[in-house]
DSSP file (Angstrom, degrees, kcal/mol; ACC not computed):
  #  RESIDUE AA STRUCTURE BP1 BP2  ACC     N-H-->O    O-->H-N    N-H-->O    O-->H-N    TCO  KAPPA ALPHA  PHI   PSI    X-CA   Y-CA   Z-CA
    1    1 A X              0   0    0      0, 0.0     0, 0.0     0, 0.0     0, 0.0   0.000 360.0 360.0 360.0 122.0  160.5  162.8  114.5
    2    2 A X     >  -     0   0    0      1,-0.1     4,-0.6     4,-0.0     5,-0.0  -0.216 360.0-109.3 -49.8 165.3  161.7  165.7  111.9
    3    3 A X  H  > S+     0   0    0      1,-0.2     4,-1.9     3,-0.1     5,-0.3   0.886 117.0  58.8 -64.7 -40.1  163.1  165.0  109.0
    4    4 A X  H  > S+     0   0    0      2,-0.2     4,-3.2     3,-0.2     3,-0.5   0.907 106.8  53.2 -38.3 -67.3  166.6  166.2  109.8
    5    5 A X  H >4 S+     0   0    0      2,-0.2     3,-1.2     1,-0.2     2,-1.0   0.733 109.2  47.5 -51.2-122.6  166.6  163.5  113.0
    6    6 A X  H 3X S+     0   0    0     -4,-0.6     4,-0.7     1,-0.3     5,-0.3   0.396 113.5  49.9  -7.7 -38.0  165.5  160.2  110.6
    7    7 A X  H >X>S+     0   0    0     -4,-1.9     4,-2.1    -2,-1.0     3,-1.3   0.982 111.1  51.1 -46.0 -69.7  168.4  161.6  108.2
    8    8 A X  H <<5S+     0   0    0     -4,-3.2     4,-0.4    -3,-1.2    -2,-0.2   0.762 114.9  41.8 -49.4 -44.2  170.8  161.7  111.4
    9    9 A X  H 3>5S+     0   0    0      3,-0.2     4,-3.1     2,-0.2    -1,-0.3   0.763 108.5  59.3 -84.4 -19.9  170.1  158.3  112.4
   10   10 A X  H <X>S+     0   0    0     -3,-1.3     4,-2.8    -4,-0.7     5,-0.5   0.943 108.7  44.7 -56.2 -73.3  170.1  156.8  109.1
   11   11 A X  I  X>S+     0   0    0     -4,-2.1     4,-0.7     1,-0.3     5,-0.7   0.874 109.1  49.9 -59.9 -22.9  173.1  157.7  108.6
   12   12 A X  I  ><S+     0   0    0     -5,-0.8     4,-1.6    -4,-0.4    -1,-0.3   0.965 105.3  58.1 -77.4 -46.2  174.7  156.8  111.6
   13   13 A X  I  X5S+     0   0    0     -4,-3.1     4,-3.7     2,-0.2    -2,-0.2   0.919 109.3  47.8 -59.9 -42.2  173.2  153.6  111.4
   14   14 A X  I  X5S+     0   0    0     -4,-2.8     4,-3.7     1,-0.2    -1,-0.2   0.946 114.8  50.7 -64.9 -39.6  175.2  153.1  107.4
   15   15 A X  I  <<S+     0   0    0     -4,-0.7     5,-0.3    -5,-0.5    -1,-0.2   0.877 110.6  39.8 -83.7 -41.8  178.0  154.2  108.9
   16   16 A X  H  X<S+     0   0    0     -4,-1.6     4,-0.8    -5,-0.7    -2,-0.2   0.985 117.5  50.2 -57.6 -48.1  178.2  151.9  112.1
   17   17 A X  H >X>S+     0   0    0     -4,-3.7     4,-2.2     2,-0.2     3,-0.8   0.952 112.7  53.4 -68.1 -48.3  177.1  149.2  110.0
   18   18 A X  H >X5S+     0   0    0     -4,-3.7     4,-3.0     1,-0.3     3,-2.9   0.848 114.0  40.8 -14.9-104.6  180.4  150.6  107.3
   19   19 A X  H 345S+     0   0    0      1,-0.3    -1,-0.3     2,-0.2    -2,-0.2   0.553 115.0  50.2 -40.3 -19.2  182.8  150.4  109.7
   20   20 A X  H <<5S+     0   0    0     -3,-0.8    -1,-0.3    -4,-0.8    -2,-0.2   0.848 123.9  24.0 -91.7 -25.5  181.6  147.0  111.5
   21   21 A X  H <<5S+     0   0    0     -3,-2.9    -2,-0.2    -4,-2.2    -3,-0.2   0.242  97.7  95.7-126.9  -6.2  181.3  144.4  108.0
   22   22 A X  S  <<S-     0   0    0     -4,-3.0    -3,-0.1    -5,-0.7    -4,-0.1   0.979  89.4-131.2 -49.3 -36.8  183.9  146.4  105.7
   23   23 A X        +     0   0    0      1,-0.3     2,-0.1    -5,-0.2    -1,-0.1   0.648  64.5 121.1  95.1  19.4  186.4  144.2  106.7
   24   24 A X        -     0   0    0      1,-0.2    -1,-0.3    -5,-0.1     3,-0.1  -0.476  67.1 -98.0 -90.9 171.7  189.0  147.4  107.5
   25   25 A X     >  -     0   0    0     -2,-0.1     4,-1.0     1,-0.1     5,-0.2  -0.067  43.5-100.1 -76.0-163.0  190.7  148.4  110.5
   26   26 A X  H >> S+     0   0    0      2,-0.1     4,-3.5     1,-0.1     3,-1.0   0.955 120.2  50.6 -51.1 -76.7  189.1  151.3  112.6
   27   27 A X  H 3> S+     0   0    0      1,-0.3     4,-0.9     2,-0.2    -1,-0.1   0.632 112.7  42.1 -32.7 -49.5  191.3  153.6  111.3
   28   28 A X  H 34 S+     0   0    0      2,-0.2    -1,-0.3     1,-0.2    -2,-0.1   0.811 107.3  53.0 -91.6  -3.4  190.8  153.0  108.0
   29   29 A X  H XX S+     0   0    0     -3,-1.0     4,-1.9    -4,-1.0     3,-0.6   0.675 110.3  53.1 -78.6 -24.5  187.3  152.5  107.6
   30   30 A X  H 3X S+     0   0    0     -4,-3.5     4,-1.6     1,-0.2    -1,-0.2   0.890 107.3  51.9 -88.6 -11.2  186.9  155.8  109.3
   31   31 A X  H 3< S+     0   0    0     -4,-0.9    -1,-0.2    -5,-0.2    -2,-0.2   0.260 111.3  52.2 -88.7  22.5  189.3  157.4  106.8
   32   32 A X  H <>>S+     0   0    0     -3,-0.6     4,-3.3     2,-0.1     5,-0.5   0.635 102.2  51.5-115.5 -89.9  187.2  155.9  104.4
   33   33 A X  H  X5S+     0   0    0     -4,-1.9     4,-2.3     1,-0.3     5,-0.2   0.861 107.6  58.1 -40.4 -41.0  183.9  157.1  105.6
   34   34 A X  H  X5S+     0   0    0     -4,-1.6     4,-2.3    -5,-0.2     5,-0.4   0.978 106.6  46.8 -73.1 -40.8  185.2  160.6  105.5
   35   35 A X  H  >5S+     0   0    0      1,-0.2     4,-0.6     2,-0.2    -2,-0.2   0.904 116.1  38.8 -38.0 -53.1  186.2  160.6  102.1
   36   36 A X  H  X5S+     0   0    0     -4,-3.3     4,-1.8     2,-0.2    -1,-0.2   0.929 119.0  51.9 -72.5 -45.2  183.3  159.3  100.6
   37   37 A X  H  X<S+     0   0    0     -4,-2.3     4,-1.1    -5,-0.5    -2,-0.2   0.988 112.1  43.6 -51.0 -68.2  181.1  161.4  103.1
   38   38 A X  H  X S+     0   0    0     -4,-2.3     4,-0.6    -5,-0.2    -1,-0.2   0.685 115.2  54.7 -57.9 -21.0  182.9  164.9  102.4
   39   39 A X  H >X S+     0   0    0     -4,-0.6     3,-2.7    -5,-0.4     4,-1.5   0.991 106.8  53.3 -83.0 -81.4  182.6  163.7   98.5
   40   40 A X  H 3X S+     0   0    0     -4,-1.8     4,-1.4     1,-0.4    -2,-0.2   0.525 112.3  40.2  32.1 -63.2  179.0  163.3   99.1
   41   41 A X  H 3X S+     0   0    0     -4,-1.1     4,-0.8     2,-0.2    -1,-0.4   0.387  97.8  68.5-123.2  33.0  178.6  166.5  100.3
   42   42 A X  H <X S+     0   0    0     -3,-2.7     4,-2.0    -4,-0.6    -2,-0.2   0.624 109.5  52.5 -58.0 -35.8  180.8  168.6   97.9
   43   43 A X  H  X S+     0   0    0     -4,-1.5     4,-1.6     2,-0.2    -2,-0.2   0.867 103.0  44.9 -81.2 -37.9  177.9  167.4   95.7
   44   44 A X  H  X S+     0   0    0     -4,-1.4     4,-2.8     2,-0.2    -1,-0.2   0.869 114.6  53.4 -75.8 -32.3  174.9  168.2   97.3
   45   45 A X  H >X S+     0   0    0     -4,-0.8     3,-1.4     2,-0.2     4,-0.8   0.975 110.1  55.6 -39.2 -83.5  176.8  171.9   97.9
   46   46 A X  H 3X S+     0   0    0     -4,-2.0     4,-0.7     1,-0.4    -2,-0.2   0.510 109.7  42.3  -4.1 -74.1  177.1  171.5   94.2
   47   47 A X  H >X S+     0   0    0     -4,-1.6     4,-2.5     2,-0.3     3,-1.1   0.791 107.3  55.4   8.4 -88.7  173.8  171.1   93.9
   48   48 A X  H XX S+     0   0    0     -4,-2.8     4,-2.1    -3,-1.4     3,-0.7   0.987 108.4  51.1 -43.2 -75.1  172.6  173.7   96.2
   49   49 A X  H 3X S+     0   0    0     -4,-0.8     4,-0.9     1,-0.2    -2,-0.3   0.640 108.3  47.9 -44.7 -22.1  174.4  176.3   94.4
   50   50 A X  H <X S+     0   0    0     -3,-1.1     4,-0.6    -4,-0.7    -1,-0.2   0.777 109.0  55.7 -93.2 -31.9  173.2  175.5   91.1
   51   51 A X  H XX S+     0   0    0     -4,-2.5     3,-2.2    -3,-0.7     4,-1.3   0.995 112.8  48.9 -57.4 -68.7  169.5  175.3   92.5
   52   52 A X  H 3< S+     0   0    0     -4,-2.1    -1,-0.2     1,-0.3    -2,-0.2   0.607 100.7  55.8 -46.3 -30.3  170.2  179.0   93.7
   53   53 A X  H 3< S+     0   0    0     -4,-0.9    -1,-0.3    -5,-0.3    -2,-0.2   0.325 103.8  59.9 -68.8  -9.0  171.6  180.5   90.9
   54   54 A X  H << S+     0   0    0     -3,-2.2    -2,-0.2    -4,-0.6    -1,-0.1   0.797  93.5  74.7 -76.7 -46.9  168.5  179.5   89.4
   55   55 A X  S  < S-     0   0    0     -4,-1.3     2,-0.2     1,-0.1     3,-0.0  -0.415  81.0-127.9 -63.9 129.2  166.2  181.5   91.8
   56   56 A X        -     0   0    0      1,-0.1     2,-0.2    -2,-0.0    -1,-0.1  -0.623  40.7 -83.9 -95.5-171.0  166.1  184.8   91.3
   57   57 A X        -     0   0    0     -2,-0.2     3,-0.1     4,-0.1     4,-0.1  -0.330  46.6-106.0 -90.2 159.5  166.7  186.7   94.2
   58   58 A X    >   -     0   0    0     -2,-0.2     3,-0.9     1,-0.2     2,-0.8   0.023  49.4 -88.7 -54.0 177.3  163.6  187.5   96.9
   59   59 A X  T 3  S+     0   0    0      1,-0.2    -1,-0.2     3,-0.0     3,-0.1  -0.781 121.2  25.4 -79.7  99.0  162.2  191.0   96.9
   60   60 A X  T 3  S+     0   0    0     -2,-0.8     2,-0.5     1,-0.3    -1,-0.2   0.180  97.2 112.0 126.1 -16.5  164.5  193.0   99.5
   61   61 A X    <   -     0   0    0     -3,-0.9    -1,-0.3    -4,-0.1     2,-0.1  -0.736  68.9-120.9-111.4 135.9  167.7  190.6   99.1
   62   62 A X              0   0    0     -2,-0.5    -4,-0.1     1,-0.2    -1,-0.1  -0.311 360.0 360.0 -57.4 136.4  171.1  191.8   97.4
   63   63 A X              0   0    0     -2,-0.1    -1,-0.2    -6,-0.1    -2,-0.0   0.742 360.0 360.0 -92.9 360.0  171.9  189.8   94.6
């Protein structure tokens, strides 16, 4: 399995498991999950972009 598939199921699996033993309703455990999720990956953007601004740019590419 790529890596991208073992990510996808992990994380499906934390979040099924979330939403089944938080002790919320549907509804809020899934407004839940998006928060924290979308948080999650504001940071790894975060992230990305500071890794890239690091790089200079390839031979051919507009900076």
């Amino acid at each position: 399995m790529q890596p991208r598939g073992q990510l996808w199921f992990a994380l499906e699996g934390i979040c099924k498991d979330f939403r089944s033993y938080a002790g919320l309703g549907e509804k809020e455990s899934l407004e839940v999950l998006i928060v924290v999720l979308t948080n999650m990956l504001a940071e790894q953007k975060t992230g990305l972009e500071k890794l890239s601004a690091q790089q200079p740019p390839e031979p051919g590419e507009t900076p």
